[in-house]
Structure formats: structure tokens, C-alpha cells
N, C-alpha and C positions, 0 to 999 in steps of 0.2 A: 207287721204291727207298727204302728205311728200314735203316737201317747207324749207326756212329759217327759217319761222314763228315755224311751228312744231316742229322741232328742236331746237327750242331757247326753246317752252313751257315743252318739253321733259328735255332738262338739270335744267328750274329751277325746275322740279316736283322732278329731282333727289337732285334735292339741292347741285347744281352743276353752279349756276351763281351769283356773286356779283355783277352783276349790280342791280340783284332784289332792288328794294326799298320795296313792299308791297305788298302781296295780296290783293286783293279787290273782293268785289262782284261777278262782271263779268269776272276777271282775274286777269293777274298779272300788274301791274306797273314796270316800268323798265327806267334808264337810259338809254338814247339813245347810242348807238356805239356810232357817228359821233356828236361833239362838235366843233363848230366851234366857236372859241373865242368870236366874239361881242355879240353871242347871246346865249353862255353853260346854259345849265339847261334842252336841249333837254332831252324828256322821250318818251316814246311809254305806251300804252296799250295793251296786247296782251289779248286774249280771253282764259278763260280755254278749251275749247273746239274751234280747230280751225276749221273755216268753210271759203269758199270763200269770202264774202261780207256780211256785214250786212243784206242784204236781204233775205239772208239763217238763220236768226235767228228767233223765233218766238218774236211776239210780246213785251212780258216781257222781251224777254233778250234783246233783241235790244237796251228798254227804259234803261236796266240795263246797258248794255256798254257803251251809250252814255250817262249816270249820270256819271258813273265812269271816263270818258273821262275828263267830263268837273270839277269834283271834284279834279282830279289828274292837271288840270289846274290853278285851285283855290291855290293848294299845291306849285306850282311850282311859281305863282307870289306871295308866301309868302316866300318861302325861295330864291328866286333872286331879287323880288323887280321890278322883269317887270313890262311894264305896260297893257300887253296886251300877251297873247296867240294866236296863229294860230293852228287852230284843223286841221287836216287831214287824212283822211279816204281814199287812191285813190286806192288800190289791185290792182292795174294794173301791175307794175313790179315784184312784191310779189304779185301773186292772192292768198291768204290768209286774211284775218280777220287781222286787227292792225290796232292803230291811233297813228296819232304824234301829240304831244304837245309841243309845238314849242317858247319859251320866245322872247317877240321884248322888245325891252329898247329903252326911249328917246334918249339913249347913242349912237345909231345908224347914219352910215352916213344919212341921210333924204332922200337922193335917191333909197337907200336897204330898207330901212325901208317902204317905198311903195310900193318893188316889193314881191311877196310871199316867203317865207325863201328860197326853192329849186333853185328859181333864182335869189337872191340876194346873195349866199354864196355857196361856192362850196365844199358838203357835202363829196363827196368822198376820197377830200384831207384833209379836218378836221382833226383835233388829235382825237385821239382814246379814248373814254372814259373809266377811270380805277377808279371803288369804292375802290379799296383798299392801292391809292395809291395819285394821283395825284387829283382826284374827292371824297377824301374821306370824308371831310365838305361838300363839296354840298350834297354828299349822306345824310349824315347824317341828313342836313337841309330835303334835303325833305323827307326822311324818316317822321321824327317828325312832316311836316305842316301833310303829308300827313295822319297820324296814327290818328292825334288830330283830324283833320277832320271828320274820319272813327267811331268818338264815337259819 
């Protein structure tokens, strides 16, 4: 398999990505590229081993990615303070393996806040997510919820 996803799990095996936040289990945890202001805290889950869809996983990991998904959710509305996660799993544009974890805040206009993040907020032109610069606290935050978690 050779995709984005592959690519991304490839530089952080080199230890080659700051956006890493954490290993986990099923994969890695990672800051999302694409932060769009109302709602930054965007992460992904990427699989150590990429496959098309979760339904190319066998049973164990599957149950294994999708804990990890939703623990790396858990991390994310401790260090934003959201009130709410949106999980998404769709490999249709990336047919590769990855979920998004996605922060909604009360803070939100009420109208976005109803529609799913991808059509409430226009990901492409988002600011660019940088751990070492401008995302370096959030990093940090969720590094931390996420690590505490993990014990």
C-alpha cells in the first residue's frame, strides 16, 4: 500500500514528524494538519500497519483501533475542554486506514455546530498545524491527557 496515510506512518517510524503526540496501541496519534480556529485540537489516528478500511483488520485490532480512537478523544476534550468529539473513519478520499478526532465547543456558531466539522468549516484553507511552533501547548496538552490516559 503507498497512499498519504503510508507516508505519514513511514516518516513518523523514522522519527521524522512533530506532529506525533503518541504512540498507542493500535498506532500512532498525531495532530491534525488542518486546524481550523473554532474548533483546533483536530488529531487523527493512523494504524501502525496501514490497510484500506477497518474491515481489513481482524477482529482484535479493529476493537484495538477503535479504543484507541475513542481514548485519544477522551485526551483531546481534556486538554481543549470541548464538549464533544466527532469520530470519523470515511477512507474514501485517502483509501487507507485513519480516524479523525475532531473537537466541537459550546463556543461554536449553533448553526456549524449542527452540521459535521467537514461541512461546517473549510478544512483545506485552515492554518497548518505546527508542534513546534505555533501548536506547541496544545501539543504538549495533549501529549500529557493523552500519556496519563495510556497508564
Amino acid at each position: 500500500m503507498s497512499g498519504p496515510i503510508t507516508n505519514r506512518v513511514n516518516r513518523i517510524k523514522a522519527g521524522n514528524d512533530p506532529e506525533l503526540i503518541c504512540q498507542m496501541p493500535s498506532g500512532y496519534a498525531i495532530l491534525g494538519k488542518y486546524q481550523p480556529e473554532p474548533i483546533a485540537g483536530c488529531c487523527m489516528l493512523l494504524p501502525k500497519t496501514v490497510v484500506a478500511s477497518p474491515n481489513d483488520l481482524n477482529h482484535a485490532d479493529r476493537a484495538q483501533f477503535f479504543s484507541d480512537l475513542t481514548l485519544l478523544g477522551d485526551a483531546i476534550m481534556q486538554a481543549t475542554g470541548s464538549t464533544r468529539i466527532n469520530y470519523l473513519v470515511l477512507c474514501n478520499q485517502v483509501p487507507e486506514l485513519h480516524g479523525h478526532c475532531i473537537p466541537r465547543f459550546d463556543t461554536e456558531d449553533p448553526t456549524k455546530r449542527m452540521q459535521g466539522p467537514f461541512e461546517a468549516y473549510d478544512f483545506g484553507n485552515a492554518r497548518i498545524a505546527d508542534a513546534t511552533n505555533q501548536d506547541q501547548a496544545l501539543h504538549a496538552q495533549l501529549k500529557a491527557a493523552l500519556e496519563s490516559l495510556l497508564q
